[in-house]
C-alpha positions as CSV (number, residue, x, y, z in Angstrom):
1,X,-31.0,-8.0,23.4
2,X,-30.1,-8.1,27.3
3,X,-27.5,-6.0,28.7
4,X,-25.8,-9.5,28.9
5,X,-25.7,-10.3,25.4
6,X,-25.0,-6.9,24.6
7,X,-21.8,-7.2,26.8
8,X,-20.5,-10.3,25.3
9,X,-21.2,-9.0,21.3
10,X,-18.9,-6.2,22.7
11,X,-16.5,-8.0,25.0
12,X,-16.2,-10.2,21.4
13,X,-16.1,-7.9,19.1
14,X,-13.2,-5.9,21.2
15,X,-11.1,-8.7,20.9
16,X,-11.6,-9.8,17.6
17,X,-10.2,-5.9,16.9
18,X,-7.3,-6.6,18.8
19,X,-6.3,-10.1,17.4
20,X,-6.4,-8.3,13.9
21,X,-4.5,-5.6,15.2
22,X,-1.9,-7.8,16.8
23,X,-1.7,-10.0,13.6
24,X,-1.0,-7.1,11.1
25,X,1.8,-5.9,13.8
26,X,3.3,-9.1,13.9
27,X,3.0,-9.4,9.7
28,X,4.6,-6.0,9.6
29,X,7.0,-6.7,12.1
30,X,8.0,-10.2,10.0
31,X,8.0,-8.0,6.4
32,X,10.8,-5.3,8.3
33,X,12.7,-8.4,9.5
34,X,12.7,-10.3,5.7
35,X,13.2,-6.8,3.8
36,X,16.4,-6.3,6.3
37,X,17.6,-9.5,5.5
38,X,17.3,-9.1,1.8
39,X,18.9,-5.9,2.1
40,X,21.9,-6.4,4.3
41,X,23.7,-4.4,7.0
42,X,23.6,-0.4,6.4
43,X,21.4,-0.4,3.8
44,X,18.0,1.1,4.1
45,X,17.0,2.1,0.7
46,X,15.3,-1.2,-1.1
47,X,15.5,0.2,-5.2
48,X,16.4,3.5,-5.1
49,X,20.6,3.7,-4.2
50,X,20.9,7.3,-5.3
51,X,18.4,8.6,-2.9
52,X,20.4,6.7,0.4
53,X,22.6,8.5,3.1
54,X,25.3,5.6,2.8
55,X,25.1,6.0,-1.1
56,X,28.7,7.8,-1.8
57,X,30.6,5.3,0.7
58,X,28.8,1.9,0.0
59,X,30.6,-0.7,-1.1
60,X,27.8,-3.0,-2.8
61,X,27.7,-3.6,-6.3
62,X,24.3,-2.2,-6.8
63,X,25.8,1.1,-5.3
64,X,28.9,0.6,-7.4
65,X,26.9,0.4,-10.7
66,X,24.5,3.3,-9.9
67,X,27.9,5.5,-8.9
68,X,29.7,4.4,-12.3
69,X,26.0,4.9,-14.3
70,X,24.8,8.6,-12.6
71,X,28.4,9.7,-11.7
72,X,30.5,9.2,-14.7
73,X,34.3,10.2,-14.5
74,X,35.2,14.2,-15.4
75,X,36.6,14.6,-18.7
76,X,40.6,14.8,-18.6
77,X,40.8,19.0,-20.2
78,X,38.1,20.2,-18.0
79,X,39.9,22.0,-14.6
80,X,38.3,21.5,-11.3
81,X,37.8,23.7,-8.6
């Protein structure tokens, strides 16, 4: 091969690197975008409700049912502290 061709191979192969890399940002970028949506506002945990920050304060019914499932209400003789 001639330094030309040996140029061009690289000048193409370079930028076939960087479409690829620019197309799996911009799929990456579209996944966060659809996952927020499905998600809503304030909630950044996708299956796992328990494990999020917002978990005791949440207000969705996922949230509600996970509270009222792992967090069932104290017995009426036991004494609190």
């Amino acid at each position: 091969m001639t330094g030309r061709q040996q140029e061009k191979r690289r000048e193409f192969l370079i930028s076939g690197v960087r479409y690829l890399a620019f197309g799996g940002l911009g799929l990456f970028g579209a996944g966060q975008v659809m996952k927020g949506r499905r998600l809503g506002t304030n909630c950044i945990k996708l299956e796992i409700c328990r494990d999020c920050i917002e978990y005791s304060g949440c207000s969705k019914p996922k949230a509600e049912d996970a509270r009222t499932k792992y967090n069932p209400p104290e017995r009426a003789g036991k004494q609190g502290k």
